[in-house]
VOPAGU-2260 file (C-alpha; in pm, 1 decimal, decimal comma):
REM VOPAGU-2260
SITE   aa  ch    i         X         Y         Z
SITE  UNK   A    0   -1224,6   -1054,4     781,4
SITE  UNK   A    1   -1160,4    -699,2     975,9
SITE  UNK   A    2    -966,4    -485,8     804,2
SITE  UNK   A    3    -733,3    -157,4     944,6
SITE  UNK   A    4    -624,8      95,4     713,4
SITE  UNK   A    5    -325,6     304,7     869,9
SITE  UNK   A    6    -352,9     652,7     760,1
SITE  UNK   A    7       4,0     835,1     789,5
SITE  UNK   A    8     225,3    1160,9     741,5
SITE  UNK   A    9     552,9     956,0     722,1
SITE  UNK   A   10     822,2    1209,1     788,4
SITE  UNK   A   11    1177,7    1185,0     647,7
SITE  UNK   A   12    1326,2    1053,9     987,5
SITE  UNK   A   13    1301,0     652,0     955,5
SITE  UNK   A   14    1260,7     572,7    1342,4
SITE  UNK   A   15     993,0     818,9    1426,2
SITE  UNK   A   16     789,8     626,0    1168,5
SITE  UNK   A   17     879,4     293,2    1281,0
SITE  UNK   A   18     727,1     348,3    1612,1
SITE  UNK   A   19     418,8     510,1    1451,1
SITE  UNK   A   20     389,3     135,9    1246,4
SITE  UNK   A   21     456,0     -38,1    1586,3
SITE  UNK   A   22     211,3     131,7    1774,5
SITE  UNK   A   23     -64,4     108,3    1475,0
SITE  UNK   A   24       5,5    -266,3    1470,2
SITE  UNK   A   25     -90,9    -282,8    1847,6
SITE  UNK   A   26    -415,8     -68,4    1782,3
SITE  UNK   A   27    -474,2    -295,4    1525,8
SITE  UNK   A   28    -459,1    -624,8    1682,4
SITE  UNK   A   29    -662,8    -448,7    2018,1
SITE  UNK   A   30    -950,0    -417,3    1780,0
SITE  UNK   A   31    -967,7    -754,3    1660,7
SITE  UNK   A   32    -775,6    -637,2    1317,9
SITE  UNK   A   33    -706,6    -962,3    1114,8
SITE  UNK   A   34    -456,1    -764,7     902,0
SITE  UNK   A   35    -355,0    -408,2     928,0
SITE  UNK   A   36    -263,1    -198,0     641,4
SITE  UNK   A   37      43,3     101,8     613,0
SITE  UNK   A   38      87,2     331,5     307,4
SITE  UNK   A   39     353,1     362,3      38,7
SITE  UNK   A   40     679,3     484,1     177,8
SITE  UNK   A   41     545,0     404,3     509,6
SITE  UNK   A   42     937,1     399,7     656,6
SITE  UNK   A   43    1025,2     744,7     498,8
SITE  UNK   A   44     936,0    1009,9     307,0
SITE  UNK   A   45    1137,8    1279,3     221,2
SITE  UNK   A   46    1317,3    1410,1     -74,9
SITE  UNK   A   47    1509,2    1133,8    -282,4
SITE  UNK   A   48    1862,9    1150,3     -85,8
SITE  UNK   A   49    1690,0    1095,0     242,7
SITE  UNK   A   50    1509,8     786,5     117,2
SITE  UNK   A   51    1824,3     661,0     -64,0
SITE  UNK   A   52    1994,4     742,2     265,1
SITE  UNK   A   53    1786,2     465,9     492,1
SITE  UNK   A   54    1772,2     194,9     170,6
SITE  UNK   A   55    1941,0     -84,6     247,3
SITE  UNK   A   56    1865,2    -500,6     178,5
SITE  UNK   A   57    1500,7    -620,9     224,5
SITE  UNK   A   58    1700,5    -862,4     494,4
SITE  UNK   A   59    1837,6    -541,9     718,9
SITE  UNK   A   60    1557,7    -331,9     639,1
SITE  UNK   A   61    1481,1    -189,8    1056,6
SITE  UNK   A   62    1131,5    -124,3     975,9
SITE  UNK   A   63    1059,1    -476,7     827,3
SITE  UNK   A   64    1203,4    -637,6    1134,5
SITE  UNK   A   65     968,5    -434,8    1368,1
SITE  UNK   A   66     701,4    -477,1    1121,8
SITE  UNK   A   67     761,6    -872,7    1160,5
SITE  UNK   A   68     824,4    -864,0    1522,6
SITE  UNK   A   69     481,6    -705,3    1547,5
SITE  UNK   A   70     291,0    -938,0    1317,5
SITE  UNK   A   71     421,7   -1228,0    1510,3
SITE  UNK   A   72     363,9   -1039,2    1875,7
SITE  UNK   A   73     -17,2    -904,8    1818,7
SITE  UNK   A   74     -97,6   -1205,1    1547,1
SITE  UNK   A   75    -198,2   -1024,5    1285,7
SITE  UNK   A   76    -124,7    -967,4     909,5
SITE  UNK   A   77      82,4    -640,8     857,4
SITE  UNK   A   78      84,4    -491,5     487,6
SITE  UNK   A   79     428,1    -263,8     482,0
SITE  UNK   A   80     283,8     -62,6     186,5
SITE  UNK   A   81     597,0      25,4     112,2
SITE  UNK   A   82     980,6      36,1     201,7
SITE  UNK   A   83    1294,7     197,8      16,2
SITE  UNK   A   84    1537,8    -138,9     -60,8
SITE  UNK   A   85    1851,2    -204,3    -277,6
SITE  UNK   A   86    1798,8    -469,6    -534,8
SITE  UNK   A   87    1949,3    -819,2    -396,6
SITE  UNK   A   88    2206,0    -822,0    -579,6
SITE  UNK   A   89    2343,2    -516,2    -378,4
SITE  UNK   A   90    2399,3    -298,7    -647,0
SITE  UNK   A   91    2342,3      57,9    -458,0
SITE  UNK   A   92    2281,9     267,0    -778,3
SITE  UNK   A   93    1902,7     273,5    -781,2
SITE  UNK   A   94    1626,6     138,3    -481,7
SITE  UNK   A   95    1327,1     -28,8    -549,7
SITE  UNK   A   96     945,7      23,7    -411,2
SITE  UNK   A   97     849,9    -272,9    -237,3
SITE  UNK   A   98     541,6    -354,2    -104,0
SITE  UNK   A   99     575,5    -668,2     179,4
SITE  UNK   A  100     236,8    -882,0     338,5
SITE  UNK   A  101     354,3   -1035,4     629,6
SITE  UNK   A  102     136,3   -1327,9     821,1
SITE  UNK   A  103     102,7   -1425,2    1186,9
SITE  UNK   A  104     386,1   -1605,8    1203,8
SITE  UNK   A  105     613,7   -1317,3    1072,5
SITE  UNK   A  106     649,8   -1460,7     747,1
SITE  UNK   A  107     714,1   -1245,0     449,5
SITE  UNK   A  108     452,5   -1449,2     232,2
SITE  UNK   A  109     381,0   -1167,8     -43,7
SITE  UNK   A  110     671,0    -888,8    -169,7
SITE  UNK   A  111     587,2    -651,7    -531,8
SITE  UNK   A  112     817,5    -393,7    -646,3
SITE  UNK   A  113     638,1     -72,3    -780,2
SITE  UNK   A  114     610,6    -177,8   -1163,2
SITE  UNK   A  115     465,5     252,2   -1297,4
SITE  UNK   A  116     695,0     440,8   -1185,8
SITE  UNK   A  117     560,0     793,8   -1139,0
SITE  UNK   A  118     712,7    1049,9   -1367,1
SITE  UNK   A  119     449,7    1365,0   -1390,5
SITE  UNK   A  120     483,1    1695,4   -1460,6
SITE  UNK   A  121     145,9    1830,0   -1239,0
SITE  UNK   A  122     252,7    2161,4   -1277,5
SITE  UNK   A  123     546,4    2381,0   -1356,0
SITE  UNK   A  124     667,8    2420,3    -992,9
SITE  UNK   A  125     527,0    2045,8    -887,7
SITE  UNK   A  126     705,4    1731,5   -1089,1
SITE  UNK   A  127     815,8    1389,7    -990,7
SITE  UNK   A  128    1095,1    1162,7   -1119,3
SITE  UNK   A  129    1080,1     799,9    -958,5
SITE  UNK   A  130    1234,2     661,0   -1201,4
SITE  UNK   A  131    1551,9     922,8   -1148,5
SITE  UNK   A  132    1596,0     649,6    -818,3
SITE  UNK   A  133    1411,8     378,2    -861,1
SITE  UNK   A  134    1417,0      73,9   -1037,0
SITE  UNK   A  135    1109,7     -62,9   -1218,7
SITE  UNK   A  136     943,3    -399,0   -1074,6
SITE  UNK   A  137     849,6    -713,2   -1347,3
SITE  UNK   A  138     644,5    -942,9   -1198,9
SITE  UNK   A  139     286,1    -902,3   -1073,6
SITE  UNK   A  140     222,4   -1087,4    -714,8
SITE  UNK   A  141     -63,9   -1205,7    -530,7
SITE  UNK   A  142     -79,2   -1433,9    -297,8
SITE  UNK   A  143    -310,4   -1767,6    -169,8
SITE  UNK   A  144    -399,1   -1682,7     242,4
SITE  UNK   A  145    -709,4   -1787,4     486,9
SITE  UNK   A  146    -876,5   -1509,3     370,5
SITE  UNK   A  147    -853,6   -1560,1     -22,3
SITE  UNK   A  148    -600,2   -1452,0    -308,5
SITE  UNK   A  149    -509,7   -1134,2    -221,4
SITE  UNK   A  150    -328,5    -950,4    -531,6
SITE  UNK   A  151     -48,3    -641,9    -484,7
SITE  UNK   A  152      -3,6    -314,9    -624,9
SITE  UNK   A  153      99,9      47,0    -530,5
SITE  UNK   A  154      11,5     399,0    -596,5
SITE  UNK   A  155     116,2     543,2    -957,6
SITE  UNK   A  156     -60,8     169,9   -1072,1
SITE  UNK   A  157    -348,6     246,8   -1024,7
SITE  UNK   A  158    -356,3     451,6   -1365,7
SITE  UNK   A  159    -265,9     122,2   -1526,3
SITE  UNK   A  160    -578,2    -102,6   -1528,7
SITE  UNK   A  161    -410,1    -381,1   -1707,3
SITE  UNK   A  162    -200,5    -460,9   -1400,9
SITE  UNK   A  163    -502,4    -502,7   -1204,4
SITE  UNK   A  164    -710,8    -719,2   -1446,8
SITE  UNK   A  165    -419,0    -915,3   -1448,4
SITE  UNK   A  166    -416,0    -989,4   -1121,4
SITE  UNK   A  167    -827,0   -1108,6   -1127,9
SITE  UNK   A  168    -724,9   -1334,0   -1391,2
SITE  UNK   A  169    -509,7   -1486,8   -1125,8
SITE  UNK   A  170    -802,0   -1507,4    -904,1
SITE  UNK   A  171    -733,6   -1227,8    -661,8
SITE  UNK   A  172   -1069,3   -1101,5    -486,6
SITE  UNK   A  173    -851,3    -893,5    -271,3
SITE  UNK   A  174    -598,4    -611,8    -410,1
SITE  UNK   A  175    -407,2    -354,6    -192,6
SITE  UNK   A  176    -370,2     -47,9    -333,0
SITE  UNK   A  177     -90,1     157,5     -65,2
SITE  UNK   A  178     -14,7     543,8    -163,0
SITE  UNK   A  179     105,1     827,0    -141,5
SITE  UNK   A  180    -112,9    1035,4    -420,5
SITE  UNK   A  181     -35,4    1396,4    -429,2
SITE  UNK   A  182    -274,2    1679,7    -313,3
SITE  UNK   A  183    -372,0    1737,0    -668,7
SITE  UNK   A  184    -439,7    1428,0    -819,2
SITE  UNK   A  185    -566,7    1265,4    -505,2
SITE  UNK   A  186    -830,4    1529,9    -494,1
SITE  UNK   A  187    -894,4    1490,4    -859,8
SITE  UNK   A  188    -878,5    1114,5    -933,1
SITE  UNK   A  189    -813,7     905,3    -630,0
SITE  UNK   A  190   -1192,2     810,7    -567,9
SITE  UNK   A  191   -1272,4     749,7    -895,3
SITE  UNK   A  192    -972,2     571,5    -988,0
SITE  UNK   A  193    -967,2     307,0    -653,6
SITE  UNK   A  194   -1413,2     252,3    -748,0
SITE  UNK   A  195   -1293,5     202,0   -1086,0
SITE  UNK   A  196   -1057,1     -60,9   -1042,2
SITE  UNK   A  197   -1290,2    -251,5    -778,5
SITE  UNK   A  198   -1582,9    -212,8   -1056,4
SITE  UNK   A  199   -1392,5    -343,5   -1333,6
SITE  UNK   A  200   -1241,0    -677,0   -1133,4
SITE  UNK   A  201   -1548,1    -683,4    -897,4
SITE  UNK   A  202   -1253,1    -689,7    -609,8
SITE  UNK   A  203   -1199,8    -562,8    -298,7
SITE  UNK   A  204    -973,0    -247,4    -314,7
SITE  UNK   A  205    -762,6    -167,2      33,6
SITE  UNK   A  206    -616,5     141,4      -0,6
SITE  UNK   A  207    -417,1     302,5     313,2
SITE  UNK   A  208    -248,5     666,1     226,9
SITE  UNK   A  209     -66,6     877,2     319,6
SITE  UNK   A  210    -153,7    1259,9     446,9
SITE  UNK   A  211    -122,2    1572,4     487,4
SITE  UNK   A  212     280,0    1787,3     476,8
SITE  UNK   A  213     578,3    1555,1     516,5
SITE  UNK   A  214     798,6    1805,9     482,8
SITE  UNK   A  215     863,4    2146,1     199,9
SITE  UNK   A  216     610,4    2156,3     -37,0
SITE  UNK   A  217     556,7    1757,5     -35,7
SITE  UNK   A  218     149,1    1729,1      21,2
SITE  UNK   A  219     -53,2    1401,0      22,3
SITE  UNK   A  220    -407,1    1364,2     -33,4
SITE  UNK   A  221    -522,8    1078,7     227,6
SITE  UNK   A  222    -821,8     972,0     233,5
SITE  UNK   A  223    -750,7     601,0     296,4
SITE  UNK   A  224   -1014,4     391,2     155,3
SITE  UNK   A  225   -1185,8      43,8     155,5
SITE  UNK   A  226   -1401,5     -11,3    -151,9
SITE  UNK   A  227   -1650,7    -325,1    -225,9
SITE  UNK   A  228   -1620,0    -573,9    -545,6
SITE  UNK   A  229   -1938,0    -301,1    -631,0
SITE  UNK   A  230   -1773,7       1,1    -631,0
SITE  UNK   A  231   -1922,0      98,9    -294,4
SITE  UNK   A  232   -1717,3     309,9     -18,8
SITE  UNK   A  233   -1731,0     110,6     297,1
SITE  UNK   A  234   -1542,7     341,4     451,0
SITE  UNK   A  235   -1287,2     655,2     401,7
SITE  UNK   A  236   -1089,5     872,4     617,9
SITE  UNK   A  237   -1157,5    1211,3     602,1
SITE  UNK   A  238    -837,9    1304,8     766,0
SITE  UNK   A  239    -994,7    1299,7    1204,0
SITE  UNK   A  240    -900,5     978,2    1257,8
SITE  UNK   A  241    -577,7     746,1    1251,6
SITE  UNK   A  242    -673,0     435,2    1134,0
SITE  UNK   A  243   -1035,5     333,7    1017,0
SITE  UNK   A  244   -1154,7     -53,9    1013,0
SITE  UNK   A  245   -1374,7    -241,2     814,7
SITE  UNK   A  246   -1546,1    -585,8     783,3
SITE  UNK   A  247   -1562,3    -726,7     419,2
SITE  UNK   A  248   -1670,0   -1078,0     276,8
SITE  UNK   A  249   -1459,0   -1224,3      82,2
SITE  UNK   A  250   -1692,4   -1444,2    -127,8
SITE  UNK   A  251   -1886,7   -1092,6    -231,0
SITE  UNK   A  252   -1643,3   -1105,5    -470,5
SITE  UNK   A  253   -1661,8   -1413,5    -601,6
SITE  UNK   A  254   -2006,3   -1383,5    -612,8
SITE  UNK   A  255   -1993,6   -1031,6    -819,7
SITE  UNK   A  256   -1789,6   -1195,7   -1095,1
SITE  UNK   A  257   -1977,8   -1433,3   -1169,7
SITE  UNK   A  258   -2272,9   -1157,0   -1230,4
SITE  UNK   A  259   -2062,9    -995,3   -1501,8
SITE  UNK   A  260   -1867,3   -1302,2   -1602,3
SITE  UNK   A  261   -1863,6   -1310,3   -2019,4
């Protein structure tokens, strides 16, 4: 399975990113990508108002219908890390962070909604409030494809091992892991955390990011990264290039638990 991991600086205009997830989804499939990867908040990311400004349904969502025009026009698997989208039962109040894996066909065969929300005081002039405008997700989700189980999270969860050892005792030897981490703590933890979590579960960890100023003071750390069921970095981007690729196996992670199975 070939693997591309979108590196982005989503900006808080919503069409200039679409055509930045259209155009990866191309490069993608050009390479002989079977799925291609986009970080948290891929569709925006600005301050709270501007986010809450594009939300709308999962089914009207604009950059979910390019996403699944794409999938179905380069056949390919697109991972929307994540979007900004009002609960379905259209109550405006609060969004959700949703993560959607689309297949070939254009089928929406995997959605997650952000379960930590991340609430952090970093510093005195640098704190975050998701849950001020978000709601909290419930339900893990991982999903059966030709490639194996493949298992869901995003960003802030990765603090929160439980969630992942959940989803290995589902049977996922696959988990994505789209973000957004901050200068600070991506510098700090990001590495450690993402070899961590592939250690513990002896999983593949896919983690696309997000980079560099998106607008004010809002930094991201990058460094998208693909990480082996042994804690080994395949690959990384150190920030010169757009997307990076990757080949994994699939069964090195079956073969990995059953090393360390107790």
């Amino acid at each position: 399975m070939k693997v591309a991991l979108v590196q982005m600086t989503s900006l808080p205009e919503i069409n200039l990113n679409i055509e930045k997830i259209v155009d990866s989804v191309k490069a993608a499939s050009l390479n002989d990508a079977d799925m291609v990867l986009f970080p948290e908040n891929c569709s925006c990311l600005g301050p709270g108002k501007i986010i809450q400004k594009y939300a709308c349904l999962e089914k009207e969502h604009p950059a979910l219908e390019a996403a699944i025009a794409s999938a179905k026009e380069n056949n390919i698997y697109v991972l929307l890390g994540s979007i900004a989208v009002f609960p379905d039962n259209g109550d405006k109040s609060k969004m959700q962070n949703r993560s959607l894996l689309i297949n070939r066909e254009g089928k929406v065969v995997a959605r997650y909604n952000k379960i930590n929300m991340f609430d952090a005081e970093i510093s005195k002039n640098e704190f975050y409030r998701e849950s001020d405008r978000y709601l909290p997700g419930k339900i893990v989700s991982i999903v059966k494809t030709e490639f194996g189980k493949i298992g869901l999270s995003i960003c802030f969860d990765l603090r929160f091992p439980e969630l992942y050892k959940t989803l290995c005792s589902k049977g996922a030897n696959i988990i994505t892991v789209p973000s957004a981490f901050t200068k600070t703590t991506g510098e700090a933890h990001w590495e450690v955390l993402l070899r961590a979590r592939a250690i513990e579960n002896s999983v593949w960890i896919l983690a696309p990011a997000q980079v560099g100023n998106h607008y004010g003071n809002r930094y991201t750390w990058g460094h998208s990264m693909v990480v082996d069921p042994w804690g080994k970095i395949i690959d990384q981007n150190s920030g010169l290039k757009e997307i990076i690729y990757a080949d994994i196996d699939v069964n090195i992670s079956s073969k990995t638990k059953s090393i360390f199975a107790t």
